[in-house]
C-alpha positions as CSV (number, residue, x, y, z in Angstrom):
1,X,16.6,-27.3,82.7
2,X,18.4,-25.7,79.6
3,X,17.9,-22.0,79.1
4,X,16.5,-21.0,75.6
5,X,18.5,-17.9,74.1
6,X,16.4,-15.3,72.7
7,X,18.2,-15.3,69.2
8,X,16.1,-11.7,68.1
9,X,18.3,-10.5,71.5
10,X,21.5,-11.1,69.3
11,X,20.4,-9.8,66.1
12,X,18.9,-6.5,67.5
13,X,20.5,-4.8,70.0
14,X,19.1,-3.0,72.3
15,X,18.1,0.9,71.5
16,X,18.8,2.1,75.2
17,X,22.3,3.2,74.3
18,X,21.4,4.1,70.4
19,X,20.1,8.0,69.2
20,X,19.0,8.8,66.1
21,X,18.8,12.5,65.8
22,X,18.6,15.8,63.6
23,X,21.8,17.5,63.1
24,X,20.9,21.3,64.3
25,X,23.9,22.8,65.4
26,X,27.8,23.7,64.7
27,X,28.9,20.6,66.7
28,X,26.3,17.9,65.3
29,X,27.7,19.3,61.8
30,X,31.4,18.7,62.9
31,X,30.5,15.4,63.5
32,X,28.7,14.6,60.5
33,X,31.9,16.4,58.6
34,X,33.9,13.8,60.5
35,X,31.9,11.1,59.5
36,X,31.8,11.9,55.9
37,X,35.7,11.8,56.2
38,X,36.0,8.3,57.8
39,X,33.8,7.4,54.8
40,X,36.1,8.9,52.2
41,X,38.9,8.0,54.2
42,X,37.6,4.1,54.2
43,X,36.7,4.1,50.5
44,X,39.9,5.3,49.3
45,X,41.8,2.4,51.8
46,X,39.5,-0.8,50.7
47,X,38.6,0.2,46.8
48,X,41.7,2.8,45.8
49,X,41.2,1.3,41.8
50,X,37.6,0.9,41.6
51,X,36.5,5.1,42.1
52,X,36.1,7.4,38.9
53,X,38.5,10.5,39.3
54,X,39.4,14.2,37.9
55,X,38.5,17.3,39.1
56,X,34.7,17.0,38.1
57,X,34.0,13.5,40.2
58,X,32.6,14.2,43.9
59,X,35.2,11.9,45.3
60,X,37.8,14.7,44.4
61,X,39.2,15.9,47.1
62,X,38.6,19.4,46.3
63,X,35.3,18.8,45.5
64,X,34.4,16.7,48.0
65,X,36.2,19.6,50.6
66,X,34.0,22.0,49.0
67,X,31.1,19.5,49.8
68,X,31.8,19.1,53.4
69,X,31.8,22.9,54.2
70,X,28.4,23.3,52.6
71,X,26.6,20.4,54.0
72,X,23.9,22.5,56.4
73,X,22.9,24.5,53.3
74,X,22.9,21.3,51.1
75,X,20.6,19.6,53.5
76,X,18.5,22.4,54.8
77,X,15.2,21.6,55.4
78,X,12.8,20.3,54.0
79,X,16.2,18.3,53.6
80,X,18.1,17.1,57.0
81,X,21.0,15.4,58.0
82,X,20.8,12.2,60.7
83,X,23.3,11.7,63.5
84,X,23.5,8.7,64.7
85,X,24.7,8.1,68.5
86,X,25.7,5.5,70.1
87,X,26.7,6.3,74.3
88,X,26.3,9.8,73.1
89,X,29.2,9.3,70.3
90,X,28.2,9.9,66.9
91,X,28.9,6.8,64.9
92,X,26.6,7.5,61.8
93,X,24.8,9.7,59.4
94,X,22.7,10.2,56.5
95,X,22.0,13.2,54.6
96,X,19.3,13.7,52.6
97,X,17.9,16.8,50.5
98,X,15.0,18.0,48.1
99,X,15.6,17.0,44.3
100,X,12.1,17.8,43.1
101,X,9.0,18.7,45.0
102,X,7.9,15.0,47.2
103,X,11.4,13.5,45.5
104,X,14.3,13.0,47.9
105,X,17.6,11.9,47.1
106,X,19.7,10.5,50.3
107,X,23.9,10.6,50.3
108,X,26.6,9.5,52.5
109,X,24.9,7.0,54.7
110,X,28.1,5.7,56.5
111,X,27.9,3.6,60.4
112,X,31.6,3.8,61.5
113,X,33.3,0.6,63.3
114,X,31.6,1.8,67.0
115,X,28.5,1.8,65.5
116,X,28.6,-1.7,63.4
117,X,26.9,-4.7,64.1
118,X,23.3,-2.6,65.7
119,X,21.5,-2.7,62.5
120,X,22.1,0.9,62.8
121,X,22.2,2.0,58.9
122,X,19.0,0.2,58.4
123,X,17.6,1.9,61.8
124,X,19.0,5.6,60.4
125,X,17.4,4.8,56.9
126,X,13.6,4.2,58.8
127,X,14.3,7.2,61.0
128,X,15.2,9.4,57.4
129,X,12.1,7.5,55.7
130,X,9.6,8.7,58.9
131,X,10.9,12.5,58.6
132,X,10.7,12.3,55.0
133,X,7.1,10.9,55.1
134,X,6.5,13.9,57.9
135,X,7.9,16.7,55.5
136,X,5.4,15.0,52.7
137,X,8.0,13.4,50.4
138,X,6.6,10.6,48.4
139,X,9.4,9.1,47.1
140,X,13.6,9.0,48.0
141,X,16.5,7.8,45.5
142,X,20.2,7.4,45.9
143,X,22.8,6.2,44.1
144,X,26.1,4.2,45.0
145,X,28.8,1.8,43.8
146,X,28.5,-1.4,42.8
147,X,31.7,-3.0,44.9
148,X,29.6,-2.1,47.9
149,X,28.0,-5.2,48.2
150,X,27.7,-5.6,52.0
151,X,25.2,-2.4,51.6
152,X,23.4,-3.2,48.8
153,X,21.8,-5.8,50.5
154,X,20.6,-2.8,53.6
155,X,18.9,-0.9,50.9
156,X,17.1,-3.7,49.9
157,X,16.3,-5.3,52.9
158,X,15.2,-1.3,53.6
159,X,12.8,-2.1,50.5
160,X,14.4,-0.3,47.9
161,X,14.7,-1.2,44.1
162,X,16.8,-0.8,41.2
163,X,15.9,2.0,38.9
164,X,17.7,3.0,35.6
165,X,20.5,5.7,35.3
166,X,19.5,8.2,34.3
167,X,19.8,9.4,30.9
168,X,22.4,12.3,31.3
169,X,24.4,10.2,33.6
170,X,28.5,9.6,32.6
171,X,28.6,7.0,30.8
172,X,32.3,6.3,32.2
173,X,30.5,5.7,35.4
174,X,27.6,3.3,34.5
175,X,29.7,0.2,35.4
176,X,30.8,1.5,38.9
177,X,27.3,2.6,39.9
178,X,23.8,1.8,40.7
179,X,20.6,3.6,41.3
180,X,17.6,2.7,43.9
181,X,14.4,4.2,44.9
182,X,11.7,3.5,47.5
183,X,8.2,4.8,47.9
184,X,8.0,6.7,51.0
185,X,4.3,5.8,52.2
């Protein structure tokens, strides 16, 4: 008799060896520094052309130095930043802060090769839409680049949608960028 494979086995991994956490101390904010660097690191290696630069673009590296070493004050609470472990090595994060009271806007969501093929990105974007529910947003946006492809179609799977730029937004930008929001229920 032929065994039947249980095809959802292969599509989503088991959780046993996965943690999705709040970053709370010096070390989880190392991590999530280090993280944030692979991302940069990984953007600048695959899409060099296709990033806006100068001194006033968050991919600077000044600026995005000056980022890294305030990221627990950027996401303090209600605001947070998600490690994401895998065997106890963190392999992904999300950040996500306050823009106006019950409106969140999430950053730097970013699963590292160790962490790939999990559906951990999509797992750390339901763990940051429970805590955001919890701390009684109603609403998150974000935005990203439109050469990211692979990702745009997590945040819609994740049931987000495309919302407008906004009106004071660089216009030098609008080609290279999208924005997406999701109700937080």
């Amino acid at each position: 008799m032929r065994k039947i494979l249980d095809i959802k086995s292969y599509l989503e991994p088991p959780l046993s060896n996965v943690v999705i956490r709040l970053a709370e101390d010096a070390n989880d904010f190392k991590a999530a520094r280090s993280l944030c660097q692979e991302w940069l690191d990984w953007h600048w290696r695959h899409y060099p052309n296709d990033w806006p630069t100068g001194p006033d673009h968050p991919m600077d590296p000044s600026q995005f130095e000056a980022i890294m070493q305030n990221l627990p004050s950027l996401h303090e609470p209600p605001g947070g930043i998600l490690i994401g472990l895998v065997d106890g090595q963190a392999v992904g994060c999300v950040m996500y802060h306050e823009a106006e009271p019950g409106v969140a806007e999430f950053n730097r969501l970013y699963v590292n090769e160790k962490g790939r093929g999990r559906r951990l990105g999509l797992r750390m974007l339901e763990a940051m839409f429970a805590r955001l529910s919890v701390n009684g947003f109603h609403k998150v946006f974000f935005t990203s680049a439109t050469f990211l492809s692979h990702a745009r179609v997590m945040y819609e799977t994740a049931g987000f949608v495309e919302i407008p730029h906004p009106p004071e937004f660089p216009t030098e930008w609008l080609d290279k960028t999208y924005f997406m929001e999701r109700h937080i229920k």
